[in-house]
C-alpha positions in Angstrom: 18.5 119.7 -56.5 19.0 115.9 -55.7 16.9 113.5 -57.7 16.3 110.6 -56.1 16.6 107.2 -57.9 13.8 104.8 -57.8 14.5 101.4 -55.5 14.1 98.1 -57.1 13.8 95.3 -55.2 11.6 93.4 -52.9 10.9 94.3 -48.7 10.6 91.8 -46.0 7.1 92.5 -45.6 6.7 91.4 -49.7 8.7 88.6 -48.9 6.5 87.5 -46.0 3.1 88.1 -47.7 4.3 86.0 -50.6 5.2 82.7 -48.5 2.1 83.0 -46.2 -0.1 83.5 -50.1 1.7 80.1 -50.7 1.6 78.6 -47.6 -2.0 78.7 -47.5 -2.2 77.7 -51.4 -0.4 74.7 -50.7 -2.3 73.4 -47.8 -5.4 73.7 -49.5 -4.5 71.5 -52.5 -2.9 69.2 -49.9 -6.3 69.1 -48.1 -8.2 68.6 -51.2 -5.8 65.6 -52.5 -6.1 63.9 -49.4 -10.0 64.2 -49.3 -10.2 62.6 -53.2 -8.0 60.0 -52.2 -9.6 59.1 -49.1 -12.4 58.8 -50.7 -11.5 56.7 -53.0 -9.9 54.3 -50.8 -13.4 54.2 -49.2 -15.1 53.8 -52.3 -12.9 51.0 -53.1 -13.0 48.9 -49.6 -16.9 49.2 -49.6 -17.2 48.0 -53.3 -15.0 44.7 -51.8 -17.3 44.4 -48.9 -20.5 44.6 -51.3 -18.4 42.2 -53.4 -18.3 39.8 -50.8 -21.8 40.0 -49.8 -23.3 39.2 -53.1 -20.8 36.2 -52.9 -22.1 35.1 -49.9 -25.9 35.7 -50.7 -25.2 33.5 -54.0 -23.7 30.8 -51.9 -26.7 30.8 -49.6 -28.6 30.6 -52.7 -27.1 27.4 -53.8 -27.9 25.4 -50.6 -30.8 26.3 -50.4 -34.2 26.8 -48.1 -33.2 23.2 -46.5 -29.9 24.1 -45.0 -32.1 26.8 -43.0 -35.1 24.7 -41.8 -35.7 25.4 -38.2 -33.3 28.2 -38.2 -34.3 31.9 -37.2 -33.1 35.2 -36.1 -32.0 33.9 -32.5 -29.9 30.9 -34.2 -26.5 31.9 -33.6 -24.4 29.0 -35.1 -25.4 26.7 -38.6 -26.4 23.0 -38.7 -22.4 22.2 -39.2 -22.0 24.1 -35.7 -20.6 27.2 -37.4 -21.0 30.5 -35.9 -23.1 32.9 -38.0 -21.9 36.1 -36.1 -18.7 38.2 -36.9 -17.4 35.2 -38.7 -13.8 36.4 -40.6 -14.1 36.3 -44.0 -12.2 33.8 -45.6 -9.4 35.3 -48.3 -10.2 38.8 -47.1 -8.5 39.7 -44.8 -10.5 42.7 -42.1 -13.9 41.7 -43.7 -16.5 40.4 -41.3 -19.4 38.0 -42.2 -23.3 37.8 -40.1 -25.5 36.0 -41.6 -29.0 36.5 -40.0 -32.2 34.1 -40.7 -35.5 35.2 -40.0 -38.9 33.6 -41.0 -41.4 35.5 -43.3 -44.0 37.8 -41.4 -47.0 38.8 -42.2 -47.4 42.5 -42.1 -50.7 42.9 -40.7 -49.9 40.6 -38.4 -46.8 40.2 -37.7 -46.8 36.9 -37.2 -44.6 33.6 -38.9 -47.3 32.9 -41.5 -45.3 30.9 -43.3 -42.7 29.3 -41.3 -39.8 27.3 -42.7 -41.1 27.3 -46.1 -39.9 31.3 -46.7 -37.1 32.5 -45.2 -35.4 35.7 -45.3 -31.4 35.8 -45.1 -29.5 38.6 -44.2 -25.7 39.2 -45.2 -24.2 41.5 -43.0 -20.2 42.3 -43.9 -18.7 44.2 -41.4 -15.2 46.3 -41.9 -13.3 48.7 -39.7 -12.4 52.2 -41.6 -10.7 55.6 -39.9 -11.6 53.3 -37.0 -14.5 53.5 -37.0 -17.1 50.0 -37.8 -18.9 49.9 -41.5 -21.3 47.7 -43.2 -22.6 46.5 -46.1 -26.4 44.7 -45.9 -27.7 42.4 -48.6 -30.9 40.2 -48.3 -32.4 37.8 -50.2 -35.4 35.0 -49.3 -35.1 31.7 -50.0 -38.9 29.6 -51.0 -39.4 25.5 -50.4 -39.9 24.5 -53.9 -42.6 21.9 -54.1 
């Protein structure tokens, strides 16, 4: 009687299970890298944009109410003849400012109760990511001190 000896080694077919296992292991931690760090890049280019918006808002701040009398939301350029839509922003490069002015409202109403003595001022900075348009909003309302 024969015995047979046992056969050590690998098939094809164990071969080709193995690198489709890996395969697919592999492009799952490449998909997950590349989510994290394209998130992070977005993370990162919003914080500049809100960055830039509270820079602009405390700029507004500092001229105050009077550099807005007579100004509301259809006023399209400032008093020095400087457009106040899509304006690049300067130092950053791909940043977008729009400033928007609009008188206070009464609620009930609706109508400008209290016009050129409260204004509300709207910092809109606009950036392009995955092409696709994003913003960042910040407000703030300016009072005529007495």
């Amino acid at each position: 009687m024969k015995r047979m000896r046992s056969q050590k080694g690998y098939t094809g077919i164990d071969i080709a299970i193995s690198v489709i296992v890996i395969f697919i292991f592999v492009s799952l931690i490449t998909m997950l890298i590349y989510n994290f760090n394209s998130s992070a890049d977005e993370l990162k280019i919003k914080s500049d944009a809100t960055y830039i918006a509270v820079n602009e808002i405390e700029k507004i701040k500092s001229l105050g109410i009077s550099e807005f009398t007579g100004m509301d939301k259809t006023t399209t350029v400032d008093k020095d003849g400087n457009s106040l839509i899509k304006q690049p922003v300067e130092g950053n490069e791909g940043f977008y400012r729009t400033i928007t002015i609009t008188d206070y409202k009464d609620i009930n109403t609706d109508e400008s109760v209290m016009k050129d003595i409260v204004k509300r001022i709207t910092v809109k900075i606009s950036y392009m990511y995955k092409g696709k348009e994003r913003n960042v909003e910040l407000s703030t309302v300016l009072t005529k001190e007495s």
